[in-house]
C-alpha positions as a printed NumPy array, in Angstrom:
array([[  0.   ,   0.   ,   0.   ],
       [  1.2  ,   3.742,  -0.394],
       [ -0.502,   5.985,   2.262],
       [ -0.503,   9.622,   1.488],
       [ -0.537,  11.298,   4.22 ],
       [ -1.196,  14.477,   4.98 ],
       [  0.996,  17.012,   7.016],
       [ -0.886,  16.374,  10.012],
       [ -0.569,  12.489,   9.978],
       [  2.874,  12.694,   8.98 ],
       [  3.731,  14.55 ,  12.138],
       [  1.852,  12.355,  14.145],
       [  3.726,   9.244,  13.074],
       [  6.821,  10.924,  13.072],
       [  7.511,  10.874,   9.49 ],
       [ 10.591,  12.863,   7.794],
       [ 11.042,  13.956,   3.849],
       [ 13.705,  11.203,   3.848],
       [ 10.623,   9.2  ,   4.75 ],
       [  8.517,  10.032,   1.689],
       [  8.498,   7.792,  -1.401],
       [  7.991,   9.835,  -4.621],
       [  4.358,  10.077,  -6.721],
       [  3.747,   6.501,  -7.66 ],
       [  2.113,   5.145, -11.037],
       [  0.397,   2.465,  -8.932],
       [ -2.896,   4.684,  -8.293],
       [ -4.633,   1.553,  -7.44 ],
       [ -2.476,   1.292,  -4.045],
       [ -2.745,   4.906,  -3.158],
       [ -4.587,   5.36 ,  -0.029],
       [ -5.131,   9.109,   1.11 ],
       [ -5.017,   9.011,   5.153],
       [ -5.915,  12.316,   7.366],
       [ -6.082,  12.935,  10.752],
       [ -9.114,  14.089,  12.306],
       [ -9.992,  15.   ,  16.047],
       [-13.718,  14.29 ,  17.065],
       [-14.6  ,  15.112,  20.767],
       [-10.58 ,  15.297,  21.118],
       [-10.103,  11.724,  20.224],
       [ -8.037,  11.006,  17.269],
       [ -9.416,   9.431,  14.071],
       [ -7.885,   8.515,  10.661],
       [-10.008,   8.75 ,   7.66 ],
       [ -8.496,   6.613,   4.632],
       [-10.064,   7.514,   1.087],
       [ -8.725,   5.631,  -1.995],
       [ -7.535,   7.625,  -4.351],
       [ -8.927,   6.337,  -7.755],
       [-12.19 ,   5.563,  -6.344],
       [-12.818,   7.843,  -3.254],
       [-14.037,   4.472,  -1.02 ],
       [-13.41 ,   5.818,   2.198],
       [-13.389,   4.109,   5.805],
       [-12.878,   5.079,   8.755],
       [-10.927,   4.072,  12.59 ],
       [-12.511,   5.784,  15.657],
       [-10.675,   6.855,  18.549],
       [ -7.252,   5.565,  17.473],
       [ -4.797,   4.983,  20.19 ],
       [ -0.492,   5.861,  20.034],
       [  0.07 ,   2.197,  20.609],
       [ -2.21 ,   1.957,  17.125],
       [  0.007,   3.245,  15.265],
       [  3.082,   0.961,  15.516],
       [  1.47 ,  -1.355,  13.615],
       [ -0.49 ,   1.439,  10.682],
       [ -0.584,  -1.255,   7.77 ],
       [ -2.172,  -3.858,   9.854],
       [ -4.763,  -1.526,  11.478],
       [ -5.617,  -0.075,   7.715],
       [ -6.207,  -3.994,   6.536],
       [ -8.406,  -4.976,   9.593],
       [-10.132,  -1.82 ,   8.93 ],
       [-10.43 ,  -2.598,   5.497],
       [-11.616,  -5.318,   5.682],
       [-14.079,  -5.765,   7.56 ],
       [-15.818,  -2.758,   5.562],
       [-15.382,  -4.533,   2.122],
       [-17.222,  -8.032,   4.347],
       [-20.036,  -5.693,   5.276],
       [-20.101,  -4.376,   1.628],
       [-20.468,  -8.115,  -0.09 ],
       [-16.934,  -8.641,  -1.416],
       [-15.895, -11.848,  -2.375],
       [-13.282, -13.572,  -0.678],
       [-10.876, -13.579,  -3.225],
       [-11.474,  -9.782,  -3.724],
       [-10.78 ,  -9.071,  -0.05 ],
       [ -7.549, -11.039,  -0.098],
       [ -6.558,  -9.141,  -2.952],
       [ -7.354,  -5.661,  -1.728],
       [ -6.179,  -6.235,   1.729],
       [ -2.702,  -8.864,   0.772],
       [  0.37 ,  -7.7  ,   2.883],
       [  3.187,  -6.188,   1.135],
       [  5.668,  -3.656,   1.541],
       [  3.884,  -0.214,   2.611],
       [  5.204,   3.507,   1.647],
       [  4.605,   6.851,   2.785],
       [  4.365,   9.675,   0.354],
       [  2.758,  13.334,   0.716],
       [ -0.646,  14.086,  -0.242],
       [ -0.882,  15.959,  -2.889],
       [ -4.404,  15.323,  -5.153],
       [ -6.775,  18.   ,  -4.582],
       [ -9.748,  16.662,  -5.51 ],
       [ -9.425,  13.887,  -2.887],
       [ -8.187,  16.082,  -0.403],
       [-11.073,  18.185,  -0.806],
       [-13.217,  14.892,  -0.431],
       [-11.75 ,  14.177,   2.966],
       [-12.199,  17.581,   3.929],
       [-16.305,  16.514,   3.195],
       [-16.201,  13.459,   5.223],
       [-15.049,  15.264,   8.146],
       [-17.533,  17.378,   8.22 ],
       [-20.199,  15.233,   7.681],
       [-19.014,  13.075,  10.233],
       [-18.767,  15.643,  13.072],
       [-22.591,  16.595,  11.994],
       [-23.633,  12.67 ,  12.245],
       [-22.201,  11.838,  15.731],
       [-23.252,  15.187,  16.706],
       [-26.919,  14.158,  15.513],
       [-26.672,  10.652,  17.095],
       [-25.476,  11.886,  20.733],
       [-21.774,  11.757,  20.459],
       [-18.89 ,   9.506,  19.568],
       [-19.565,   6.788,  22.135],
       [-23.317,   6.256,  21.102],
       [-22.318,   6.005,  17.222],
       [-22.269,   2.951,  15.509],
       [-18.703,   2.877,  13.536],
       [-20.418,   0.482,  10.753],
       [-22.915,   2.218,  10.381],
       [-20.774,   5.691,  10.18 ],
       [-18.844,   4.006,   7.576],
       [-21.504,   2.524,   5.782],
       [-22.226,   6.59 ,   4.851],
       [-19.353,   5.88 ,   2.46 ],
       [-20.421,   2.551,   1.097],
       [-18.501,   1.414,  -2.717],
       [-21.845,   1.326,  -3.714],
       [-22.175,   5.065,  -3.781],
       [-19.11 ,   5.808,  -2.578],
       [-19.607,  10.032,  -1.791],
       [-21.416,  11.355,   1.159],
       [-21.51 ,  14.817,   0.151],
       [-22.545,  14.25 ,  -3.437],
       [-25.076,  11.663,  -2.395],
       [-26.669,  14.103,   0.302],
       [-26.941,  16.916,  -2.915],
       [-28.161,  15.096,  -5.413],
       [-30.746,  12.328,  -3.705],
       [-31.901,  14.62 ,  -0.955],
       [-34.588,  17.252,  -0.494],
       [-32.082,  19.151,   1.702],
       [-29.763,  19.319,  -1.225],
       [-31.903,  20.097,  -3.766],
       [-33.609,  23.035,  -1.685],
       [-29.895,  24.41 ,  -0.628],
       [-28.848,  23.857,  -4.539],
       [-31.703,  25.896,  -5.926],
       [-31.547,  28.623,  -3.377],
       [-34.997,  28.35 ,  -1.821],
       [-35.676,  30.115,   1.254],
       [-36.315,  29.246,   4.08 ],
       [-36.555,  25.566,   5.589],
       [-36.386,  23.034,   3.355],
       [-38.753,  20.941,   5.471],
       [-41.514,  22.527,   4.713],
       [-40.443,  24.796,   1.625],
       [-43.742,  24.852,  -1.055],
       [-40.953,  25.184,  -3.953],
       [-39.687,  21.954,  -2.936],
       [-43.007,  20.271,  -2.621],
       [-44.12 ,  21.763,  -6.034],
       [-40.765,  20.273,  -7.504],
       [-41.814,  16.49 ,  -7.567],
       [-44.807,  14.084,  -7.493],
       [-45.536,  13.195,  -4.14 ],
       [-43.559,   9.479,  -4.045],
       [-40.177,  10.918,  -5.12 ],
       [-41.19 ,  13.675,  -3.011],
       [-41.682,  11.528,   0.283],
       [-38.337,   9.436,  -0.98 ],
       [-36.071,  12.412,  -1.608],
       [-37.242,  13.375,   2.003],
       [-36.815,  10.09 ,   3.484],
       [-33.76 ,   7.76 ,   2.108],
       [-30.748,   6.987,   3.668],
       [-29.242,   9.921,   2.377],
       [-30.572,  12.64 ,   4.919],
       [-29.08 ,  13.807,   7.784],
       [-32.739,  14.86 ,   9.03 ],
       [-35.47 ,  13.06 ,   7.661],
       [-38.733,  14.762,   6.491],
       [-41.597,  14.777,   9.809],
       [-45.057,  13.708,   8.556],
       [-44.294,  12.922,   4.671],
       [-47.819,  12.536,   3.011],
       [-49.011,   9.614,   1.74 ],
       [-49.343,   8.497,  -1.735],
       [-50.6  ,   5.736,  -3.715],
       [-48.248,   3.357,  -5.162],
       [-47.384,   3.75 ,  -8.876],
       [-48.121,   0.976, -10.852],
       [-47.417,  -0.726, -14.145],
       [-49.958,   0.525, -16.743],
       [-49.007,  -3.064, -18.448],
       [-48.787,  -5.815, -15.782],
       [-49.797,  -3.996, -12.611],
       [-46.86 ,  -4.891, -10.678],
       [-45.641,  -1.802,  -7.779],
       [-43.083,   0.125,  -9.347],
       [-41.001,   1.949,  -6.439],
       [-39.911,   5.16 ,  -8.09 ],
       [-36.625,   5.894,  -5.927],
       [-35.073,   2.159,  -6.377],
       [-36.236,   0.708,  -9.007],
       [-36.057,   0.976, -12.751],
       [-38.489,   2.099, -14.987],
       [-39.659,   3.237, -18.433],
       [-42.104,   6.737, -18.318],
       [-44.336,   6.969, -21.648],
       [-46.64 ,  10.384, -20.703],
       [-48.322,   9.741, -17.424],
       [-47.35 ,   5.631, -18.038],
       [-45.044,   3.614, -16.151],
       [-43.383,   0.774, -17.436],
       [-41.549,  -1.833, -14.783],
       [-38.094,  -2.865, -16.24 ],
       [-39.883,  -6.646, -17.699],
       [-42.478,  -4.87 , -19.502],
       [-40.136,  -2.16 , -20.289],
       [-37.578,  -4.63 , -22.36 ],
       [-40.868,  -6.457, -23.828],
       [-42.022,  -2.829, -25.408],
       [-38.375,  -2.361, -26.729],
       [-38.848,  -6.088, -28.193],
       [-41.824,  -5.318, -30.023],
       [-40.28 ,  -2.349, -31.37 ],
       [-37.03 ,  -3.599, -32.368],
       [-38.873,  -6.449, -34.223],
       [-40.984,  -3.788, -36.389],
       [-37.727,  -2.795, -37.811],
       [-36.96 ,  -6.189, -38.681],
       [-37.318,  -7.303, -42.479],
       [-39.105, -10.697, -42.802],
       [-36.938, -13.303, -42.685],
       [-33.989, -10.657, -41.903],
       [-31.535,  -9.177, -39.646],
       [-32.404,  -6.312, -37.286],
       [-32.001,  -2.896, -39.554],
       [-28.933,  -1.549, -38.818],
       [-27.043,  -4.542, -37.742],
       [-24.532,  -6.498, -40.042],
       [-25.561,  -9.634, -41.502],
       [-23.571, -12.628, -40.448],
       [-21.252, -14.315, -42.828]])
């Protein structure tokens, strides 16, 4: 692994510029690290650099430190467990091998870190403090699946989307927000895992529905097809395309557009 650190963790683990390795090609084995101080108890925050999958180690101890690799790969993995790795994958990610220091220097991952802080220090603030917060479920915030916090919180949340419009007021009750969506991606936006505060008393709504086979169609998680005011569910959706595709078919022939096969 490479950790780039930055100045702060460098200081802390008493690392000199003799100490540094030089910028790397390997950008799959960078790991940014930063220090971070939550209710004055250290905390290291490790965000890859190609992919910004971040995890985190609460309340980190000096005695930690003397062994940083192996406390990054415990770390490690047990977040890519929780997030359905395979085996094989985990081994990979996580194999020992000999581990350099180097100086921080990207930016835009920087900048990321800088995010995660603050979101952090607003969710254990929110849940009571750092000894009633649930690390997993802290790091979970910054799942591979969508691996930003801050980008997740602006784009699939009411709160964002009030803040990045410029509404007034409180977005909780804010009649430009309400006017924005139909009421189930309203209640959704309001509601997902996404929110730091969730929406009080969403309203209620009827479930949309297939206009072909009937089936619930759940507008925030699922895929669909939208024809007007019709829904399509992703089965009936690729049987629609079907039919269409085969109107462009000659009889007897290929699909127009393809090549023919020798």
């Amino acid at each position: 692994m490479i950790f780039c650190c930055s100045q702060k963790l460098q200081k802390l683990l008493g690392l000199k510029e003799k100490d540094l390795s030089p910028a790397s090609a390997d950008e799959a084995a960078e790991w940014y690290c930063n220090l971070a101080a939550f209710e004055r108890r250290k905390c290291l925050i490790f965000t890859h650099g190609s992919t910004l999958y971040t995890i985190l180690v609460l309340d980190v101890k000096k005695a930690d430190l003397a062994d940083f690799g192996g406390l990054f790969r415990r770390r490690l993995n047990a977040m890519l467990l929780l997030d359905n790795f395979s085996r094989e994958h985990r081994e990979l990610l996580t194999r020992d091998a000999p581990d350099s220091f180097a100086k921080a220097t990207d930016r835009g991952v920087i900048g990321s870190m800088v995010d995660h802080v603050r979101i952090c220090r607003h969710l254990i603030a929110h849940e009571g403090g750092l000894g009633r917060i649930d690390v997993d479920k802290l790091n979970r915030i910054f799942s591979y699946a969508r691996n930003s916090c801050d980008r997740n919180h602006r784009r699939q949340t009411l709160c964002g989307f009030h803040h990045n419009e410029e509404h007034e007021g409180d977005w909780k009750d804010c009649p430009a927000c309400r006017d924005s969506f139909e009421t189930e991606m309203y209640v959704w936006y309001g509601t997902n895992e996404y929110n730091f505060e969730k929406l009080p008393n969403p309203p209620s709504y009827a479930p949309t529905k297939c206009s072909k086979c009937g089936a619930v169609i759940k507008l925030g998680t699922e895929g669909f097809t939208q024809r007007g005011a019709e829904y399509l569910c992703e089965p009936c959706s690729e049987k629609e395309t079907a039919k269409l595709l085969d109107k462009t078919r000659p009889p007897g022939g290929p699909l127009v557009g393809r090549p023919r096969r020798s």
